[in-house]
C-alpha positions, -999 to 999 in steps of 0.1 A, spaced: 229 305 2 208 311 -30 222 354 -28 254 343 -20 257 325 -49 238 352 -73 268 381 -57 297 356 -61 279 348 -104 280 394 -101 314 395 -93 331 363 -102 313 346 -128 341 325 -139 345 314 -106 305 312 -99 294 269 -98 265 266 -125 233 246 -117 243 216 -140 281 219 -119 260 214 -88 241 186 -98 271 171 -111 286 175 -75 254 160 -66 260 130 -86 290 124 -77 280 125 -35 255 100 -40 271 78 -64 298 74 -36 274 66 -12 261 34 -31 235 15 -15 233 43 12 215 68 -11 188 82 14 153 75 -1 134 103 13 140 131 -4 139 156 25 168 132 35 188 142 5 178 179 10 195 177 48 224 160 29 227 189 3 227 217 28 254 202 45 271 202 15 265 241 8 244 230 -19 221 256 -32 179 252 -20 170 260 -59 197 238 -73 187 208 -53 154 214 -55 158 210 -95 182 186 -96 178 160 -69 153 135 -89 183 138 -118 212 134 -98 191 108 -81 187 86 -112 222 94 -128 234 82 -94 215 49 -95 225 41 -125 258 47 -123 258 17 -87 241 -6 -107 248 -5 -137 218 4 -161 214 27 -183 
């Protein structure tokens, strides 16, 4: 997935999701998941792919879209 998305930034970079749009997508998926959030982390990963989220970008982002998405259930900042 990681060339697909590195041809598609070649040819179509305004089309082309940025690593910060993923994890934001990321975000999002968990925060609707509330107190279903997997807590293994190779449980999220299996959740991203079937999402079409990039390895590298959930590799990166996971422990922040993690938090963010915590927060965002219940309630602290």
């Amino acid at each position: 997935m990681d060339e697909l998305e590195k041809s598609a930034a070649t040819y179509s970079s305004h089309l082309s999701k940025t690593g910060r749009d993923w994890a934001a997508f990321m975000t999002e998926m968990l925060t609707e998941m509330g107190d279903e959030i997997p807590s293994l982390p190779s449980e999220r990963y299996a959740l991203y792919k079937k999402h079409k989220v990039p390895e590298s970008v959930y590799l990166e982002f996971d422990a922040d879209a993690t938090n963010k998405a915590l927060r965002k259930i219940y309630g602290k900042s």
